[in-house]
C-alpha positions in Angstrom: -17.2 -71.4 -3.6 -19.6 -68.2 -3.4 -22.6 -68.7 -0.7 -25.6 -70.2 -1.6 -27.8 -67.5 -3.0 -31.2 -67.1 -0.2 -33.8 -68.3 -2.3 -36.8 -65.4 -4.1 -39.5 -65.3 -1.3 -42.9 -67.4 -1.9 -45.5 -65.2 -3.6 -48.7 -65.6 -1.6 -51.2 -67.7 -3.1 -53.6 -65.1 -3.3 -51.3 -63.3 -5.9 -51.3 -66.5 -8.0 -54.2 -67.2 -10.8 -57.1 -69.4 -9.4 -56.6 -70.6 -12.7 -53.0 -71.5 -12.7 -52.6 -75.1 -14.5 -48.7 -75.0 -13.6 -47.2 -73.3 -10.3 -43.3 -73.1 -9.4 -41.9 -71.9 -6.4 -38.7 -71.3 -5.7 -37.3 -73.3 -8.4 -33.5 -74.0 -8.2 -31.1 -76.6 -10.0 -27.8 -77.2 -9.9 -24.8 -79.1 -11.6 -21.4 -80.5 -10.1 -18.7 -79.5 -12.3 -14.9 -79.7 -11.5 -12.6 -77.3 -9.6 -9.1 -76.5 -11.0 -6.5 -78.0 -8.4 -9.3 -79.6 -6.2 -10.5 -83.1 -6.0 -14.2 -81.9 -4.5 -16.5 -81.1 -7.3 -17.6 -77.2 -7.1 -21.3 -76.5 -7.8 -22.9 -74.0 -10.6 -26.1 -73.3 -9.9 -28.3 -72.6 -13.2 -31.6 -71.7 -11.8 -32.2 -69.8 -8.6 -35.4 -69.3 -6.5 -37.9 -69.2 -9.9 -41.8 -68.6 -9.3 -44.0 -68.9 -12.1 -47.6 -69.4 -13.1 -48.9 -70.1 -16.1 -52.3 -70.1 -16.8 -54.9 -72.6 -18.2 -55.0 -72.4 -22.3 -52.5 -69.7 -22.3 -49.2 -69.7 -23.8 -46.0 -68.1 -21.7 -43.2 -66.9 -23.6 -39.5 -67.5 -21.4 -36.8 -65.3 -22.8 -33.2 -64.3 -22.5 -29.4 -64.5 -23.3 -28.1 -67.7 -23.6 -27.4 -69.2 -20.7 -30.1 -67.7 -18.5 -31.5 -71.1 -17.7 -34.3 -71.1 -19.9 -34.2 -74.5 -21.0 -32.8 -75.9 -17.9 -36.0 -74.3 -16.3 -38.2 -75.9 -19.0 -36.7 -79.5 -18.2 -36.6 -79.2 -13.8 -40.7 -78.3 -14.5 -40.8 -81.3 -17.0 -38.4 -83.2 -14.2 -36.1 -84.5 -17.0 -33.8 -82.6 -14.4 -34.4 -83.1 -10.6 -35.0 -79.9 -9.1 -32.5 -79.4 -6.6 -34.9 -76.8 -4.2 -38.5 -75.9 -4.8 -42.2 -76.7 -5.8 -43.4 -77.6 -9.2 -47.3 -78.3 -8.6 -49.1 -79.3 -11.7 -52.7 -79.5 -11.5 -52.8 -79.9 -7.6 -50.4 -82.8 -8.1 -46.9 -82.0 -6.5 -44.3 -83.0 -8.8 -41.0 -82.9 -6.9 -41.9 -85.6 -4.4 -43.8 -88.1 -6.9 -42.2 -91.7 -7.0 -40.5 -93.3 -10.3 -44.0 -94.7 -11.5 -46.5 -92.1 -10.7 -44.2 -89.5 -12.5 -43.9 -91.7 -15.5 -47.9 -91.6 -15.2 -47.7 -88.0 -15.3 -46.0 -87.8 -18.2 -48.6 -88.4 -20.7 -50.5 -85.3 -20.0 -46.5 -83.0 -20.2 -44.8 -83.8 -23.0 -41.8 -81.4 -24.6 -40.9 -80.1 -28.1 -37.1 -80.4 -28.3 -35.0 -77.5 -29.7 -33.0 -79.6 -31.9 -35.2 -82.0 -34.7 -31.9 -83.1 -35.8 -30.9 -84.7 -32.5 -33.8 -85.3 -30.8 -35.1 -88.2 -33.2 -33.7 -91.4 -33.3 -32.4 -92.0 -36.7 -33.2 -96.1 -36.8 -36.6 -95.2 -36.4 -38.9 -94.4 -39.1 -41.0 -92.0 -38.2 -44.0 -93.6 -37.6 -42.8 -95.3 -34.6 -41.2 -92.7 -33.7 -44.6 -90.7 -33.4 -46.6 -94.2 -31.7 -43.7 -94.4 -29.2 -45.4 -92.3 -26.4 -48.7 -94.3 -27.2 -47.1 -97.7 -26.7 -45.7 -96.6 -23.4 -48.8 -94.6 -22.3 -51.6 -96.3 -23.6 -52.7 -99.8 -24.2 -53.8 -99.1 -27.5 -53.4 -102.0 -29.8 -50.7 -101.7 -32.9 -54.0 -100.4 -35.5 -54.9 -98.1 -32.8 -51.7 -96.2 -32.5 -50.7 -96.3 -36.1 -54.3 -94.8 -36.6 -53.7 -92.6 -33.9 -50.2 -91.6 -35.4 -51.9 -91.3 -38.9 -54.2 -88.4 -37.7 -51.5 -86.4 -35.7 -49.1 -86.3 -38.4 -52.2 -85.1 -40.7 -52.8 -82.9 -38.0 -49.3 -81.2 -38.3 -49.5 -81.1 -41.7 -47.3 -84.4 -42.5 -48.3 -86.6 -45.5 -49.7 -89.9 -43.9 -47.9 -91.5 -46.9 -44.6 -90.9 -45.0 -45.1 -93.3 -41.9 -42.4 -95.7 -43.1 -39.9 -92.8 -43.7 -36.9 -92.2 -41.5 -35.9 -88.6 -40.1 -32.8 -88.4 -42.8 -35.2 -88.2 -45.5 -36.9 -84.8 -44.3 -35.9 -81.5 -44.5 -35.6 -79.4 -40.8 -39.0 -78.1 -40.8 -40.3 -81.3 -41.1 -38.2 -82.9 -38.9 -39.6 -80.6 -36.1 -43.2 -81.3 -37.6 -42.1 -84.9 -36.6 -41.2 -83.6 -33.2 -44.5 -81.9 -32.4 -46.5 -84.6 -33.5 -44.9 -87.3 -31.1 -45.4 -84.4 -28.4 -49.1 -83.8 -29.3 -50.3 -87.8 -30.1 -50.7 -88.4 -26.2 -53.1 -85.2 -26.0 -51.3 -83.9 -23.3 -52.5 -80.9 -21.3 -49.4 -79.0 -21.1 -46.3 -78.7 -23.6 -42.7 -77.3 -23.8 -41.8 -75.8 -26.5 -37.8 -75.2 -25.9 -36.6 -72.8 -28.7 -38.6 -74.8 -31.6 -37.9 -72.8 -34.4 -34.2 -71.6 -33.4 -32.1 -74.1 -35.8 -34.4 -73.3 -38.9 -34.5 -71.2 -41.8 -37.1 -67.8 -41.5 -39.5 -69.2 -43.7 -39.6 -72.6 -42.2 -39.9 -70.5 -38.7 -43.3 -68.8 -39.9 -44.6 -72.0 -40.6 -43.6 -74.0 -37.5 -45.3 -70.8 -35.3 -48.6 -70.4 -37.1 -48.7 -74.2 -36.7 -48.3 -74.0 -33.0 -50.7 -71.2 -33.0 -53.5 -72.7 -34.8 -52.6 -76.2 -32.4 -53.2 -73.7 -29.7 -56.6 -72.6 -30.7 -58.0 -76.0 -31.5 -56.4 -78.1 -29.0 -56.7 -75.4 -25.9 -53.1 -76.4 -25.0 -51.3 -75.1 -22.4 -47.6 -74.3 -23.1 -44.3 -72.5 -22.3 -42.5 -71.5 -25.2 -38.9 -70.9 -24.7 -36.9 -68.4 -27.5 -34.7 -65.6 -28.5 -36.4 -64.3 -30.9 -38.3 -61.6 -29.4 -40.6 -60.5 -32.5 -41.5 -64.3 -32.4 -42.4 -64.4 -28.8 -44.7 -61.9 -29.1 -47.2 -63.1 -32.1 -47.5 -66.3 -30.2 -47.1 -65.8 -26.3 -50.0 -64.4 -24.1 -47.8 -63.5 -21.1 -43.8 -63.3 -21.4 -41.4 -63.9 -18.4 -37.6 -62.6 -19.0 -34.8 -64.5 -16.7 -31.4 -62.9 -16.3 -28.5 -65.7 -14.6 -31.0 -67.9 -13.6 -33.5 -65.8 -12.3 -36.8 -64.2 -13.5 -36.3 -60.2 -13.6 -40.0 -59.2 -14.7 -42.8 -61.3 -15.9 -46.4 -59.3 -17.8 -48.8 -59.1 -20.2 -47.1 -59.2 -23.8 -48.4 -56.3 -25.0 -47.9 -54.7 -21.6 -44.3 -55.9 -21.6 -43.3 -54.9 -25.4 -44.5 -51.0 -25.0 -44.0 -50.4 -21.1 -41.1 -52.5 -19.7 -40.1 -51.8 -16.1 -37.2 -53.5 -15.7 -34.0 -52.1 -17.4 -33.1 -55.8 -19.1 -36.3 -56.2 -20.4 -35.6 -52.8 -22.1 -32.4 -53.6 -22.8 -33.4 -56.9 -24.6 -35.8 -54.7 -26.8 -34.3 -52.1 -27.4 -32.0 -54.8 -29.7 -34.4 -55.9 -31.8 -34.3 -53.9 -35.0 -37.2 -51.7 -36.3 -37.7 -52.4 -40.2 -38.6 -48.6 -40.5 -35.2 -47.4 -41.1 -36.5 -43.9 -40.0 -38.1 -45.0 -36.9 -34.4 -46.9 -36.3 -32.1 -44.3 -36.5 -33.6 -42.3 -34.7 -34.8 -44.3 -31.1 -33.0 -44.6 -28.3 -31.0 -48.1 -27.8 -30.1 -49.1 -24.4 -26.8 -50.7 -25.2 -25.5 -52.8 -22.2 -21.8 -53.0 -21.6 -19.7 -55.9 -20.1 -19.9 -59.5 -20.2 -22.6 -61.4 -18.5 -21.3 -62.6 -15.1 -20.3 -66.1 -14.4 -22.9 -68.2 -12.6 -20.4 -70.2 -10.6 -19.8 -66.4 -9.0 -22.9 -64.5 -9.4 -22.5 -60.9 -8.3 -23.9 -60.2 -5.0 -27.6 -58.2 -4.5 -28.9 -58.0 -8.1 -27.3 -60.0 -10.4 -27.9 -57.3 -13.0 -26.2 -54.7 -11.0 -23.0 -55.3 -12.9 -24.3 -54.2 -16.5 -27.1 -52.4 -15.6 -27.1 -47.9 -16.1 -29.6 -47.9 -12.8 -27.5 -49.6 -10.3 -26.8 -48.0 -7.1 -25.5 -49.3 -3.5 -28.3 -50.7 -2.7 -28.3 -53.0 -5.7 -25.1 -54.7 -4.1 -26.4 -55.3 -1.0 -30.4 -56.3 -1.5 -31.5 -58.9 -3.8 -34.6 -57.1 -5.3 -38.0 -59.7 -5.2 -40.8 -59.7 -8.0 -43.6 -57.6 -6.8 -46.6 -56.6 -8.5 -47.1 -53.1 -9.9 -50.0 -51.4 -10.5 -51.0 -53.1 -14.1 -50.6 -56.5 -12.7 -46.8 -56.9 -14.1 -44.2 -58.0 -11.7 -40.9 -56.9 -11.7 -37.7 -57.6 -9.7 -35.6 -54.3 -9.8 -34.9 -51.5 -6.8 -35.4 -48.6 -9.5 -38.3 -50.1 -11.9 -39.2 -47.7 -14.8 -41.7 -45.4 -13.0 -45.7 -46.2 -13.8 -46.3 -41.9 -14.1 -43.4 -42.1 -17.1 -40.4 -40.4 -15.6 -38.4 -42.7 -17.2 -38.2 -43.0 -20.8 -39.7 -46.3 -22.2 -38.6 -48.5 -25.0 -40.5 -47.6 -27.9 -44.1 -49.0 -28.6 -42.2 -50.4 -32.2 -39.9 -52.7 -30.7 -40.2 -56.1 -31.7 -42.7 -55.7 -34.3 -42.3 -56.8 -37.9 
């Protein structure tokens, strides 16, 4: 088994938002999983040393290849996985050391959108119970109140109230994930995440899932982290966007910011695939196309663990794992060679990722 990898150093606090609803610090999970020849159970570790904040009423945009850790990120902050190292403080509440019953407390004010709406609701249920569930658990509203209650979030996500009785199988996928939102939103929670949403559904139901979270956004104020691959998606909706690599976050910015100036080579990397519908502009721009195959986490390379597929790398990227520090605009990045801020490097177009 490979060393543990030496956890990202704390930011200071005075480099966090005084307006941080959500900090994590040094975030790290792991999983047993078996060893070949070997009755001791090895240990992957899916998320290393993660710092985060994310702001109140903003939305933060998690990207990268699949699995980066995204989701398992989204879940250790939720504690639907325990974290095994680091600080997920929520409000001033630390969340990591909370007993059984004062996390189940919690709960009400963090709910999650699930990435599946074919899995994640239970098919003997019709869907109005399905939406009242959180408020029978988290409230001690009576059975009028919370079908009431149920009644105006599912008008809220622009479900018919006249399908209450209805069960999941009789919707289509967009709906389904309407369903899913609703029982997330019905306990007016504070904070929500959104773990890849829109991935298993059709383009058009996609638009219409992400202008619904959008306009939620505006009139609820919610504070969420929206997890996804799509790119051009990420940034119509997300304020800020923070890009993980093997379990780690490699740069984290502004969207707009991030989409025409990226300073670490994934990030340009990850644009730079997103296709341009100007067929002109297409041909014609310069694609960072990385080669080799993403390393295993069970044996992540040593120093940066994008040294291996990365056109930058030099010694010192084998040795040194690079830490997120803040450049000049306010953007932090974890690379030894960041694209420079006087444009000695060439950027990723400004067009990349728009539609």
């Amino acid at each position: 088994m490979p060393d543990t990898p030496a956890p990202a150093a704390v930011l200071p606090e005075t480099d966090a938002p005084t307006d941080s609803l959500l900090r994590v610090r040094d975030l790290a999970v792991d999983f047993k999983v078996p060893v070949r020849g070997s009755l001791r159970a090895g240990r992957l570790r899916a998320v290393s040393g993660v710092n985060l904040d994310i702001r109140r009423g903003e939305i933060l945009g998690v990207v990268g290849e699949s699995g980066c850790g995204k989701s398992t990120t989204g879940r250790a902050i939720l504690q639907l996985l325990k974290p095994s190292v680091g600080s997920v403080n929520f409000d001033g509440t630390e969340l990591t050391t909370l007993s059984r019953p004062r996390m189940r407390g919690m709960r009400r004010r963090m709910q999650m959108i699930f990435q599946d709406p074919y899995a994640s609701l239970n098919p003997r249920m019709s869907i109005g119970e399905l939406i009242e569930e959180p408020l029978l658990v988290h409230t001690d509203l009576s059975g009028a109140g919370r079908r009431a209650k149920a009644l105006d979030t599912m008008q809220l996500v622009g479900l018919s109230p006249q399908w209450h009785d209805r069960y999941p199988h009789e919707f289509s996928g967009g709906q389904r994930q309407r369903v899913g939102i609703a029982r997330a939103l019905v306990s007016s929670p504070e904070f929500v995440v959104a773990d890849e949403p829109v991935s298993a559904l059709d383009v058009s139901v996609q638009a219409q899932i992400v202008n619904l979270l959008e306009e939620l956004q505006d009139d609820l104020g919610l504070t969420m982290m929206f997890i996804a691959h799509d790119l051009a998606v990420v940034r119509h909706l997300c304020d800020r966007i923070a890009v993980m690599y093997l379990g780690t976050v490699v740069e984290v910015g502004e969207c707009e910011s991030m989409y025409t100036r990226p300073r670490h080579p994934y990030t340009q990397a990850l644009l730079s695939a997103v296709p341009i519908p100007d067929p002109l502009v297409e041909v014609e721009r310069n694609r960072r196309i990385l080669t080799g195959d993403v390393p295993s986490p069970l044996n992540p390379p040593s120093g940066c663990r994008f040294r291996t597929r990365c056109w930058k790398a030099q010694d010192v990227c084998a040795t040194q794992e690079p830490q997120l520090t803040t450049a000049a605009d306010g953007n932090q990045v974890a690379c030894h060679f960041p694209e420079n801020t006087d444009g000695q490097d060439q950027p990723v177009p400004a067009t990349a990722g728009e539609r």
